[in-house]
C-alpha positions in Angstrom: -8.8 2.6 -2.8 -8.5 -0.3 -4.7 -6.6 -3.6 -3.4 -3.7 -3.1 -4.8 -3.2 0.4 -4.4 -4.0 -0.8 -0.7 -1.2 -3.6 -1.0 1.5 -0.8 -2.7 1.0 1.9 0.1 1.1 -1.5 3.2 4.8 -1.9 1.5 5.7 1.3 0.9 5.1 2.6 4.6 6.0 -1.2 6.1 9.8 -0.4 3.9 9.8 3.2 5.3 9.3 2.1 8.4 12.2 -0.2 8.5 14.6 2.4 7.6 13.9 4.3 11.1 15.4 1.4 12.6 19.1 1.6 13.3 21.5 0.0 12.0 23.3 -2.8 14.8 27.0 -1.9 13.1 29.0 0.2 11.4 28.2 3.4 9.6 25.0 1.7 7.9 22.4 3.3 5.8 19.1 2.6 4.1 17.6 3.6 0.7 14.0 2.6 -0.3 13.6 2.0 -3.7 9.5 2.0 -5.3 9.3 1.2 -8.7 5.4 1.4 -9.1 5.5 1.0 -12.9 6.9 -2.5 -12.2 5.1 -3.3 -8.4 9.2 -4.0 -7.5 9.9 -2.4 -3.8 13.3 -2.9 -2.5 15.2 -2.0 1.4 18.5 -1.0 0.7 21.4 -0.9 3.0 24.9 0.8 2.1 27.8 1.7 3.9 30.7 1.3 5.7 31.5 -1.8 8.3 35.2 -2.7 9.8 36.6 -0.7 6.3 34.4 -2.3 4.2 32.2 -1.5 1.9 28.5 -2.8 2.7 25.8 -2.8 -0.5 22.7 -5.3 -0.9 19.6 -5.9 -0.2 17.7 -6.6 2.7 14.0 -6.6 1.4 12.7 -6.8 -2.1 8.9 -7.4 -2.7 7.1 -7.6 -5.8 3.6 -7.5 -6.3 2.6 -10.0 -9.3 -0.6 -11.2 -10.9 -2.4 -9.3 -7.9 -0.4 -11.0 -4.6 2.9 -10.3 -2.5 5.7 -11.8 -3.7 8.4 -11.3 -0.8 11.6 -12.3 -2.7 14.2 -11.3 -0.2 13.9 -10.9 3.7 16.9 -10.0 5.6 15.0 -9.3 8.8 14.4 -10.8 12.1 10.5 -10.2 12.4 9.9 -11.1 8.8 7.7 -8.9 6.4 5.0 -12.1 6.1 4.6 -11.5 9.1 4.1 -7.4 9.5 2.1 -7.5 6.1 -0.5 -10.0 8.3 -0.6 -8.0 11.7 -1.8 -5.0 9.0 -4.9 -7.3 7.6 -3.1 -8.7 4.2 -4.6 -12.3 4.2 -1.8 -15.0 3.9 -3.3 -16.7 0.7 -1.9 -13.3 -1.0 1.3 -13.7 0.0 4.2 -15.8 -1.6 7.6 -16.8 0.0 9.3 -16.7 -3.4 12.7 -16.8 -1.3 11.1 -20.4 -0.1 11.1 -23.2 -3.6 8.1 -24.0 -4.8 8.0 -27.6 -3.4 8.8 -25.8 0.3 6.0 -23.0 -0.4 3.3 -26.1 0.1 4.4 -26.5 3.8 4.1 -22.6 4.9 0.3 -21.0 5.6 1.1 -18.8 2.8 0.1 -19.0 -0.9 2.2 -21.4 -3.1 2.0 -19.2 -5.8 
């Protein structure tokens, strides 16, 4: 298996993962999204809190030009983090949540 090929399954199980995780409140669910033809993977959460309608996203990653572009994280352990513990190598990684001028100060690639 090729690297990415490697990098799109590490996301795909890492995102299925976190939808076995309860939700804290309300009558929450998750989707997973994987569109492979575009290397976009998204966490989706939708539902129902106090009467109100809950829809967004709490992950999205993209793989571009070869690295892991995390582009929203929502969670408390932080998917840099779980992509590590699982062997990715930080200079493949982007914070594209973080701007480019804060990028510089993280142990993670700039871009």
């Amino acid at each position: 298996m090729d690297r990415l090929d490697a990098y799109r399954q590490l996301i795909r199980t890492i995102l299925t993962e976190h939808t076995k995780i309860p939700y804290s409140h309300g009558d929450i669910q998750f989707e997973t999204v994987f569109d492979r033809d575009s290397d976009r993977y998204l966490l989706m959460i939708l539902g129902r809190y106090n009467k109100r309608y809950e829809h967004g996203c709490l992950i999205h990653i993209d793989i571009i030009d070869g690295k892991i572009w995390i582009q929203r994280d929502g969670t408390e352990i932080g998917v840099a983090n779980e992509l590590v513990e699982a062997g990715v190598p930080k200079d493949r990684i982007v914070l594209g949540f973080k701007s480019p001028e804060r990028r510089k100060d993280t142990e993670f690639a700039v871009s």
